[in-house]
Residue, then its C-alpha position, 0 to 999 in steps of 0.5 A: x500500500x502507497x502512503x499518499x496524502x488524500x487530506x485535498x479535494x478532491x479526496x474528501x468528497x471520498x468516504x473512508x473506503x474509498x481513500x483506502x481503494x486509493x491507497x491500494x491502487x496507485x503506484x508512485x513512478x518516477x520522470x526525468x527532466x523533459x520527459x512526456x508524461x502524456x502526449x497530445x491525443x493519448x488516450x488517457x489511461x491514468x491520474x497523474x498527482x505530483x508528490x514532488x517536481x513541476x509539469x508542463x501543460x502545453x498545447x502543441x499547436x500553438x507558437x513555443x512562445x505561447x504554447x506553455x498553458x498551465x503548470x502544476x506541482x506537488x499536489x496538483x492532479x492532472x490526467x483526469x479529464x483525458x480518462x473522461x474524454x477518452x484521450x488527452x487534449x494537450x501534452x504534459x512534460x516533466x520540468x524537473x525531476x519528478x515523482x507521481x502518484x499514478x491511478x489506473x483508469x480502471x480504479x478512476x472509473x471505479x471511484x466515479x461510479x460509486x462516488x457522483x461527487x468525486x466525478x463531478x469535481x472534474x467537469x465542475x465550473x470555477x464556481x462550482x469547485x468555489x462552493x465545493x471550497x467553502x464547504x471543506x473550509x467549513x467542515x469542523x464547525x455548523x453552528x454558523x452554517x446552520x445559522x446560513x442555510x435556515x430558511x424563511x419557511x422555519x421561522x414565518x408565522x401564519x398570516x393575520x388577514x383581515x378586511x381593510x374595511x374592519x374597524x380599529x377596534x377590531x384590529x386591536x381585538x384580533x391581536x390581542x386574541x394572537x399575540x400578534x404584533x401586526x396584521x395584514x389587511x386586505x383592499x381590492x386585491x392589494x395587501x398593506x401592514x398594521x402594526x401596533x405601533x401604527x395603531x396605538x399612534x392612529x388612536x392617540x396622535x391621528x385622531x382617530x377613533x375605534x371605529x376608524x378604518x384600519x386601511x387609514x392607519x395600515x401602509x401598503x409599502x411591503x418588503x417581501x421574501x419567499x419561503x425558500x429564500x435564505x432567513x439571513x436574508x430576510x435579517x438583510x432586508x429588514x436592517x438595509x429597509x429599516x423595517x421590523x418584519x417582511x411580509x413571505x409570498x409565493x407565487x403571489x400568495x401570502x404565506x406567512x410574516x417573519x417578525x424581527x424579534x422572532x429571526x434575532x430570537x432564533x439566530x441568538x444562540x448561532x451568531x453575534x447578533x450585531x443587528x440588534x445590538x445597532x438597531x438598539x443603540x440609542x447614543x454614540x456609545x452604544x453604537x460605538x460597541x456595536x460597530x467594532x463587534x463587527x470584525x468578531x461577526x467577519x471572522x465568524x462568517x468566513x470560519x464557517x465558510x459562509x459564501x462571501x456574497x451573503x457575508x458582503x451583503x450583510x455587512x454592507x446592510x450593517x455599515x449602512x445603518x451603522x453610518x445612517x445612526x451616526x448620520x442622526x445623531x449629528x445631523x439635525x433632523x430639519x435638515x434631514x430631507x434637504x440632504x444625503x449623505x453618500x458612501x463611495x468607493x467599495x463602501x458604497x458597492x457594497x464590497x467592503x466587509x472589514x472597515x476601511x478608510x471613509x469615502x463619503x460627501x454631501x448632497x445638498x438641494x439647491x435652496x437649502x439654508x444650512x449655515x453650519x454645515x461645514x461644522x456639522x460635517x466636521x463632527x460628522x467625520x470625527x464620530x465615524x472615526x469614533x466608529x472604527x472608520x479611519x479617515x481617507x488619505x485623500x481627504x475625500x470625506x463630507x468634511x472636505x468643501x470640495x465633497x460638499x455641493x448642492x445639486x447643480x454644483x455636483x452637476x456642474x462639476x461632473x460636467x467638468x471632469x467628463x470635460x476634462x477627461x484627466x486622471x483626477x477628474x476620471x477617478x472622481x466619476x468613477x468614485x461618484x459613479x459607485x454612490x450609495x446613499x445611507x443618510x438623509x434624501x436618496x432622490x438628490x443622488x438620484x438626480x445627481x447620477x442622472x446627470x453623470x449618466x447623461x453626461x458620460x454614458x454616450x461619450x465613446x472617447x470618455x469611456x474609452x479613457x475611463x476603460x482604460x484604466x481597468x489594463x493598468x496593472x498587470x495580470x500576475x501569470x507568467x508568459x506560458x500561463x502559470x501563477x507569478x510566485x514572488x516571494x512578497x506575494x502578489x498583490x490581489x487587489x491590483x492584478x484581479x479585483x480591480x481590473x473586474x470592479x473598474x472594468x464592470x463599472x464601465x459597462x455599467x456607465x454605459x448602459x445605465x446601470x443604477x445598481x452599484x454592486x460588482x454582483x448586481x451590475x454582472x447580473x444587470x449585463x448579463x440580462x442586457x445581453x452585453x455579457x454571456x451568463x456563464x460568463x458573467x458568473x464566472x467573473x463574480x465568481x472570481x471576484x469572490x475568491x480574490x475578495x476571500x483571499x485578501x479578506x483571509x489575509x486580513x483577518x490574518x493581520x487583525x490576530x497580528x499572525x503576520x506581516x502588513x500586506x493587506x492586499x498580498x497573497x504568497x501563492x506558495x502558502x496556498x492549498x492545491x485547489x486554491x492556487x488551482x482556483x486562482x490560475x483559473x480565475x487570473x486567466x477570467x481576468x486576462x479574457x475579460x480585460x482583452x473584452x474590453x480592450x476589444x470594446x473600447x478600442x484601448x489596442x490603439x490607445 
């Protein structure tokens, strides 16, 4: 018997008799240097893992400066797909001395008819074998796993109907009899909300009386889920939409109402229940606590191998309502609705999930009478430092003039830098362009990015200059394919995550796409027809493994287990399946930025 490592994928998605058929099975053989370990158009008769030594992966019909395709090392697997297609696409030949551990077909076949997930692991997509990532990194803890993957269906209750007609007296009757905190009412087919709240507000400031009409106190703006979405996500849409409940239909049918409390209730003993310590917040102070317990909520998350989409959407749902609190604690409220406060840059994509510096400003309506502004802004930055967020090197920050503007001054100015077409002026379209507003009146960066969008997504030279930037730093692979290996590591931020971001907005920009999320604006093109679905997903695809693996080393440097270098990942640290995920998505980045090269003419330029 062979002493072989199968602690990997895809050896772990064997049982532990079929590790042992494994252990039996193969024979370790050894290559000299240069040796042709299976050639273009053999037919593939064995899986080849590497314990020690490098192997080409070159495809014989392309130019010897090109044709060097792929490289692998100890323990990457490669010889698979040959068995499965009958016959090897490409040639693998022996860099160096190298040892094998070899598996007969037969024993291959053998393992993928008695094992469907092991055989499907080697026909997956990038963002099948990303999840199949996840769950290993999961595996040894499911308190938050389970915390995940709860659905709507377990924690709605039945829903309370009643005519919109009925009196307020019966309302309240009916709640009571239920124990219920609200109801649904129904009027000409359309269903509205009555909470307690609302009545006891109705009786004693509406002037209204027991025999009032509920519809005169219910609202008919509902947040609503499917039973089989994710409760997480219900917990998401009611901290982004400041609500207590969500209303759970299906197919147009009402199914049930899932209250605050019941989801706080039923997540308390799974997770930190970060939302409800900021939700209850009623000082800087409390709100303080909250928000630096925020990173304790992170680690949890990716310990778990929470898919990194739900972890970025809830901390971006946090981080709004964290900064929209801090927003009313220091704004006064007569100048709530003749303003908005604005995140940008990752904040305002949604892709932040640890805090990072502020990029923010202040949108102001033409006609406001606000002579303290400048001080209240100041004041404003200083609490949100309070919070944990840092202030932004480049002083892009609502305590900088130069971010705070009425209306037609942001236009004005947008109308110069699309102008202007320099480097500064680009970046500050971009960094506008990624707007979310957390505080104060949406419907003025509405009006703002309107005019962004008028001004720019025509504008073929402007798009051009601003693609451009997307191809300013390189892809880190090598001239044959393979993963660069410098031992400072790559930097992942600049050789994956912003090529995609940058590259995306600007499809965005020209199509007039509201949504400010990288995922979002992928699914927007995809359903415009500007980007295939496949590949679409495995961009987004991509984006998250970069995104985690920056995140990981982060979280690495929040323990103080090593050095600063936030957005660097040593490939050698690397599992086998993680650097075989990172090759593959580095070479999404290289089809993409050739897309756009393409696109925007920037093979001229």
């Amino acid at each position: 018997m062979v002493e072989v490592e199968l602690s990997q994928l895809p050896f772990t998605l064997l049982d532990e008799e079929g590790r042992d058929y494994v252990r039996r099975g193969v024979d370790l053989a050894y290559f000299d240097r240069d040796e042709i370990i299976l050639e273009t158009g053999q037919a593939g008769e064995s899986m080849f893992l590497i314990h020690k030594g490098e192997v080409a992966e070159i495809d014989p019909t392309l130019p010897a400066s090109s044709a060097r395709i792929g490289h692998y090392t100890a323990g990457d697997l490669f010889g698979a797909i040959s068995i499965l297609n009958g016959k090897s696409r490409y040639r693998f030949q022996a860099e160096q001395e190298s040892l094998c551990y070899i598996m007969p077909k037969a024993l291959f076949m053998q393992l993928c008819r008695h094992y469907p997930d092991f055989e499907n692991f080697f026909k997956q997509t990038l963002s099948h074998k990303t999840r199949l990532l996840s769950e290993k990194r999961a595996e040894g803890g499911v308190t938050m796993a389970g915390f995940m993957l709860a659905k709507v269906s377990e924690c709605m209750r039945e829903p309370l109907l009643m005519e919109a007609t009925a009196d307020i007296a019966s309302a309240v009757a009916q709640l009571n009899d239920s124990h219920a905190d609200s109801l649904l009412v129904n009027t000409h087919g359309k269903h509205g909300m009555v909470t307690k709240t609302d009545l006891l507000n109705g009786l004693v400031l509406g002037n209204c009386t027991n025999a009032t009409p509920v519809e005169e106190v219910a609202h008919f703006s509902l947040v609503t889920v499917t039973p089989d979405q994710y409760l997480f996500e219900a917990l998401v849409l009611m901290t982004r939409h400041k609500v207590a409940r969500v209303v759970v239909v299906e197919q147009e049918a009402l199914k049930g109402v899932v209250e605050l409390t019941d989801v706080l209730s039923y997540f308390s003993s799974r997770s930190y229940v970060v939302s409800l310590q900021i939700e209850q917040a009623n000082d800087l102070d409390a709100l303080a606590t909250a928000s630096h317990r925020t990173p304790e909520l992170v680690k949890a998350l990716m310990a778990q191998g929470v898919k990194l989409r739900f972890a970025m959407d809830l901390l971006a749902a946090l981080n709004g309502r964290i900064m929209s609190k801090a927003w009313s604690f220091t704004v006064d409220e007569a100048h709530h609705n003749d303003s908005c406060m604005m995140v940008m840059g990752s904040e305002g994509r949604g892709e932040q999930i640890l805090k990072t510096d502020q990029d923010n400003g202040l949108i102001l309506a033409d006609d406001t009478q606000w002579p303290d502004v400048a001080e209240q802004m100041q004041t404003l930055t200083k609490t949100l430092i309070q919070l944990g967020y840092p202030p932004c090197p480049g002083n892009i920050m609502v305590s900088n003039p130069e971010w705070v503007g009425t209306v037609s001054q942001w236009k004005k100015n947008i109308v110069k830098w699309a102008s202007a077409r320099d480097g500064d002026s680009l970046m500050k379209l971009a960094i506008l362009l990624d707007a979310h507003a957390v505080g104060g009146n949406p419907t003025l960066l509405e009006s703002v990015r309107e005019e962004l969008f008028e001004r720019c997504s025509r504008d073929e030279l402007l798009l051009s200059y601003f693609a451009r930037t997307a191809l300013r730093f390189s892809t880190p692979l090598t001239l044959f394919g393979s993963l660069k290996k410098p031992q400072h590591g790559i930097d992942i931020k600049k050789g994956g995550i912003f090529p995609i971001v940058h590259g995306v907005r600007t499809m965005a920009l020209e199509r007039r796409i509201k949504a400010t999320s990288t995922l979002d604006r992928l699914d927007a093109l995809a359903t415009d027809g500007r980007l295939d679905r496949r590949f679409a997903d495995d961009l987004g695809e991509a984006l998250a493994l970069f995104t985690e693996l920056r995140l990981k080393q982060q979280l690495q440097e929040l323990d103080g287990a090593s050095d600063t270098r936030t957005n660097r990942v040593v490939v050698q640290e690397l599992s086998s399946l993680e650097r075989d995920l990172l090759r593959e998505a580095m070479h999404i980045v290289k089809d993409f930025k050739q897309r756009l090269s393409h696109r925007y003419h920037l093979e001229y330029s």
